[in-house]
C-alpha positions as CSV (number, residue, x, y, z in Angstrom):
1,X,141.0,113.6,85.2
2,X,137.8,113.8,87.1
3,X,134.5,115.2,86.4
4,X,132.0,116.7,88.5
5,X,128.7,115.3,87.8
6,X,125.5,117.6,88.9
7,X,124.0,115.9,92.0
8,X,120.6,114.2,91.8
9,X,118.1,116.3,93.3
10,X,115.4,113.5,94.1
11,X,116.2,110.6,95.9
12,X,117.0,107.0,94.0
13,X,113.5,105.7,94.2
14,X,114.4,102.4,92.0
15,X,116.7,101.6,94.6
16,X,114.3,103.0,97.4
17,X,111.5,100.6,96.0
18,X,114.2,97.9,95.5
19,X,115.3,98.6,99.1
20,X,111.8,98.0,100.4
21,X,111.3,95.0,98.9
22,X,114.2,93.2,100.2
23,X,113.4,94.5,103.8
24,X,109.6,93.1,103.6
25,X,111.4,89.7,102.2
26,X,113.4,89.5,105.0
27,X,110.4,88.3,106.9
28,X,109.3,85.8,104.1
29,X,112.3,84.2,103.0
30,X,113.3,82.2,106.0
31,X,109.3,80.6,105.6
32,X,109.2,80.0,101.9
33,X,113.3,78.1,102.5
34,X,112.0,76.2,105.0
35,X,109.3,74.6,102.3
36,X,112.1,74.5,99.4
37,X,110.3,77.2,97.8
38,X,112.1,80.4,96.0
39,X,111.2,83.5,95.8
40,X,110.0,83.5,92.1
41,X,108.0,79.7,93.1
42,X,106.5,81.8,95.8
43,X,104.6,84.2,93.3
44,X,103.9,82.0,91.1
45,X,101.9,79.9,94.3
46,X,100.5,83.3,95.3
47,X,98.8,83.6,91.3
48,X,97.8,80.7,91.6
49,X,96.2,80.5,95.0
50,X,94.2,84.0,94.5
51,X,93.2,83.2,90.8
52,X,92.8,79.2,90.3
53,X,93.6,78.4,86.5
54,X,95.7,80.7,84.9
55,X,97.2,81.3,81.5
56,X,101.0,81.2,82.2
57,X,101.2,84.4,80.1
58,X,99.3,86.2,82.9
59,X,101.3,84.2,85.6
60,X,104.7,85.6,84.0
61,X,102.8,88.9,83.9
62,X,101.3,88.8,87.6
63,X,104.2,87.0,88.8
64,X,107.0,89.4,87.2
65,X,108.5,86.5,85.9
66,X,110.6,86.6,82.2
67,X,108.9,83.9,79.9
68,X,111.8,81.5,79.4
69,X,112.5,81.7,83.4
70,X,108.9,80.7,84.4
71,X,109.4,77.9,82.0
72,X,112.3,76.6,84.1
73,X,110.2,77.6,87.4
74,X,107.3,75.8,86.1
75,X,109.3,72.7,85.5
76,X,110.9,72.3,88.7
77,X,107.5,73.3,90.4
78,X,105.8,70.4,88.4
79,X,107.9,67.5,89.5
80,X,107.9,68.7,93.2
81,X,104.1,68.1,92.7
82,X,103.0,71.8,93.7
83,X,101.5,72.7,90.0
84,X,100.1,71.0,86.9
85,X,100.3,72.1,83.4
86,X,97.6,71.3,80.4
87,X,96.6,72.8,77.3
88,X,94.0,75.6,77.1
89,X,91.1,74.0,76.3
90,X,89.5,77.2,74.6
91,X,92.8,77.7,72.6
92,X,95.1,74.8,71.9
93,X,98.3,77.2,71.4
94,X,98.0,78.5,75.2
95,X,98.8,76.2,78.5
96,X,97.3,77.2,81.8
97,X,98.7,76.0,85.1
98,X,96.7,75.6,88.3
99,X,98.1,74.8,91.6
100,X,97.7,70.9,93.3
101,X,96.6,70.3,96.3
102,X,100.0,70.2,97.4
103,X,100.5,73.4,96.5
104,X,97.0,74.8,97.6
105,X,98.1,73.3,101.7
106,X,101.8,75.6,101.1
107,X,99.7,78.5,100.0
108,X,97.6,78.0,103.0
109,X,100.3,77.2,104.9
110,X,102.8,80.5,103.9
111,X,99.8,82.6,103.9
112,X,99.3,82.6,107.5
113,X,102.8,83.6,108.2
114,X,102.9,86.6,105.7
115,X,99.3,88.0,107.0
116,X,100.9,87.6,110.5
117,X,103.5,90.0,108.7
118,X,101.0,92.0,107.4
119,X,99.4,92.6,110.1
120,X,102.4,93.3,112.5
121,X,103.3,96.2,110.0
122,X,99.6,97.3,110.2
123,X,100.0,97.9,113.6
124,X,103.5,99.6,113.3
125,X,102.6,102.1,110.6
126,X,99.0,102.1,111.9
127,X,96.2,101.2,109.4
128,X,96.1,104.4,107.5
129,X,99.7,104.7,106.7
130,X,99.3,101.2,105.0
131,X,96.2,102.1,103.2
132,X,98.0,105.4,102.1
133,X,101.6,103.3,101.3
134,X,99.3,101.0,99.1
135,X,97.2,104.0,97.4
136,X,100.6,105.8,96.7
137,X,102.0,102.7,95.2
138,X,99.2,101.5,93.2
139,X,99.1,105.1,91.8
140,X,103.0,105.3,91.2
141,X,102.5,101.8,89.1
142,X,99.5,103.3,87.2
143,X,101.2,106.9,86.5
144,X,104.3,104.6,84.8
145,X,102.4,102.7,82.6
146,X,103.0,103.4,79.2
């Protein structure tokens, strides 16, 4: 027996958003492989890169990683050298992580090829499109929040 279901009058913006992302990845993946870094190691670099020493709560936060996934993340990124680890020195019960050098020369490194990116979709959507896709979207994320 089948049912009709009413159809969706909006379009699935989740998956639109979701849809997005993967096609703006497209262009960053093949980079971030070819330096053995994943996508999730890749935010956690970018944090780190625009903010220095950083709480890891606000790097799963920033980072939109889940707690006990950063710690496996943080682990592997550790003893490939890109990030160190140490206690909080205003609060014992917190760690911060800050990237090494190492990590630093990738961020460098990636950073030209994503702004190359950047820039290339600047000039296809023309600078006021971006500015307006990035006001939109910042507003979307602020109307959501509880």
């Amino acid at each position: 027996m089948s049912t009709v279901i009413q159809p969706f009058v909006h379009r699935n913006l989740p998956r639109l958003l979701l849809q997005a992302r993967e096609a703006v990845m497209a262009h960053t993946r093949p980079s971030l492989r070819q330096h053995g870094l994943s996508d999730q190691q890749w935010r956690v670099l970018r944090v780190l890169g625009e903010h220095g020493v950083v709480e890891t709560g606000r790097v799963a936060r920033e980072a939109f990683i889940l707690g006990p996934s950063l710690t496996g993340v943080l682990t592997r990124m550790e003893r490939d050298g890109l990030i160190q680890r140490q206690r909080d020195p205003q609060d014992a019960r917190s760690t911060v992580v800050q990237a090494t050098d190492k990590g630093l020369r990738l961020v460098e490194k990636l950073s030209l090829t994503i702004e190359a990116h950047y820039l290339w979709m600047e000039k296809a959507l023309g600078k006021d499109k971006l500015a307006q896709l990035y006001e939109l979207l910042d507003t979307l994320i602020e109307l959501e929040q509880p």
